[in-house]
C-alpha positions in Angstrom: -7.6 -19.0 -5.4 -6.4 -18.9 -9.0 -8.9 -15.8 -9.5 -6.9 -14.1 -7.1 -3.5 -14.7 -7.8 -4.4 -13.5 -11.6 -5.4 -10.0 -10.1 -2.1 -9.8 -7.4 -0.1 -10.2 -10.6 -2.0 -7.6 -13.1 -2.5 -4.6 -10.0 1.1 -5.0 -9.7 2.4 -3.7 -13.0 2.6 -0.2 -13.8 -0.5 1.7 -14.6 -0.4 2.8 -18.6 2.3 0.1 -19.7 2.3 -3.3 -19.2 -2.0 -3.6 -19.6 -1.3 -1.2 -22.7 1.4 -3.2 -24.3 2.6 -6.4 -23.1 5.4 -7.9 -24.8 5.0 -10.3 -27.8 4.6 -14.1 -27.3 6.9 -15.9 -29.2 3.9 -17.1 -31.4 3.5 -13.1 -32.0 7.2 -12.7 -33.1 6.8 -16.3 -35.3 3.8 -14.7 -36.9 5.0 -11.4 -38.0 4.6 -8.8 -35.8 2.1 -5.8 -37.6 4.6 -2.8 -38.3 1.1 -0.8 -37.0 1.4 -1.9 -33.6 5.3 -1.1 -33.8 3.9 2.5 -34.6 1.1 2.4 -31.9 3.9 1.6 -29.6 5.8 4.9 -30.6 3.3 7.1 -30.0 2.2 6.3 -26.8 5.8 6.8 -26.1 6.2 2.9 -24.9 9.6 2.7 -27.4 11.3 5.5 -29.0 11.7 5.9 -32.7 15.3 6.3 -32.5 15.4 3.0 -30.3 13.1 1.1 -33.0 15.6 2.4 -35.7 18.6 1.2 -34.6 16.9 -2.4 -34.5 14.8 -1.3 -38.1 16.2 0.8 -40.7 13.8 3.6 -41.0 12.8 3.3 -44.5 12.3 -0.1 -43.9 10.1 0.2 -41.0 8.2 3.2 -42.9 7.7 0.9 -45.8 5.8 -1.6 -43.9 3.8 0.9 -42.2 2.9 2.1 -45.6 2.1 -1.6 -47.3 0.7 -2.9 -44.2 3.4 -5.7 -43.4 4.6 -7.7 -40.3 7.7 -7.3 -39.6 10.2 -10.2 -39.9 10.9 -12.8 -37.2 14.3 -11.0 -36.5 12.9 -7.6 -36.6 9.8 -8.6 -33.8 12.5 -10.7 -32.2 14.3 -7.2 -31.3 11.6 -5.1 -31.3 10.2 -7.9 -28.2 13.4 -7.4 -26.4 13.3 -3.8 -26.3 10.3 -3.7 -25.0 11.4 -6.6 -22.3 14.3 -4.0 -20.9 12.2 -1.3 -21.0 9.4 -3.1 -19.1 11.7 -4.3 -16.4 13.2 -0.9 -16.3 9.8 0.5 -15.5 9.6 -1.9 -12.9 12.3 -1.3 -11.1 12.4 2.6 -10.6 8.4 2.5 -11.0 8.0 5.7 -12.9 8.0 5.0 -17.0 9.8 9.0 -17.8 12.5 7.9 -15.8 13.3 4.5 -16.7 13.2 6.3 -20.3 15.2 9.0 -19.2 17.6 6.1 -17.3 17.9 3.3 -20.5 19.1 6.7 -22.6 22.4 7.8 -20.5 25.6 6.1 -20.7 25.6 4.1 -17.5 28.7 3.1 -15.8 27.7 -0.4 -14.5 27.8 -1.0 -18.3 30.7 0.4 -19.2 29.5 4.2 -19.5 27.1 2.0 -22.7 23.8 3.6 -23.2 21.4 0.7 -22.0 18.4 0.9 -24.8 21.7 0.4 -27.4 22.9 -2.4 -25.9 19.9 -4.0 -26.0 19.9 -4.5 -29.4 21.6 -7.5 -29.1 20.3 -10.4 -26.6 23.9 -10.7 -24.3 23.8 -6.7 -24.1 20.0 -6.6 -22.9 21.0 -9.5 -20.4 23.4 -7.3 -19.2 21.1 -4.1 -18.8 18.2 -6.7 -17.2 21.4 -8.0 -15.1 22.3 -4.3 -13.8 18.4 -3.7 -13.6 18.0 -6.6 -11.3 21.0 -5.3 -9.0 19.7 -2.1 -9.0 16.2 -3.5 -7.3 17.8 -5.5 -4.7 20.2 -3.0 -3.8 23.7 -4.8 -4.8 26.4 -2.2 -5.4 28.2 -2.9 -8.4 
């Protein structure tokens, strides 16, 4: 029975994200998350590099690609959560280009905020998984 639960809960994510890249465990974020697999991220279009940016200076991130670094506990600690709203995101409108195309326009539930900005911070992301989890059970806000 445990066998099958398992496989209820992995067919029901999204095809290409969630098998692809699941977030970080906390031991992951503790450990230093590779600034590779930040980039890997990237190009299969999981994160945007604007969105990774805000959360890691550019040069910063580009210099740990280079030396081959992890990135610091605060760094995968953001990086995690990004990928955390833009996971449930995907989940609820069950399309990945427009849960992109929705966590990159000012919505008004937050204030007219741009959702992938606010979740730079923990209490902003609580608020876009908050609006996220309205928008699935149909509560008008």
């Amino acid at each position: 029975m445990g066998r099958t639960a398992r496989k209820l809960r992995t067919a029901s994510k999204p095809a290409g994200f969630a098998e692809e890249a699941p977030p970080f465990l906390h031991e992951d974020v503790v450990r230093g998350v590779p600034a590779k697999r930040v980039q890997q991220l990237i190009d299969k279009g999981v994160l945007g590099k604007q969105a990774v940016y805000r959360v890691i200076p550019e040069r910063t991130f580009k210099r740990r690609l280079a030396n081959r670094e992890s990135l610091k506990v605060s760094e995968g600690d953001a990086i995690a959560r990004l990928l955390r709203v833009t996971e449930a995101a995907v989940k609820t409108f069950g399309e990945e280009d427009f849960a992109h195309k929705w966590l990159n326009l000012p919505n008004p539930a937050l204030k007219d905020a741009i959702p992938i900005e606010l979740a730079e911070t923990d209490p902003g992301a609580r608020d876009v998984e908050d609006v996220l989890g309205r928008i699935a059970h149909f509560v008008i806000s």
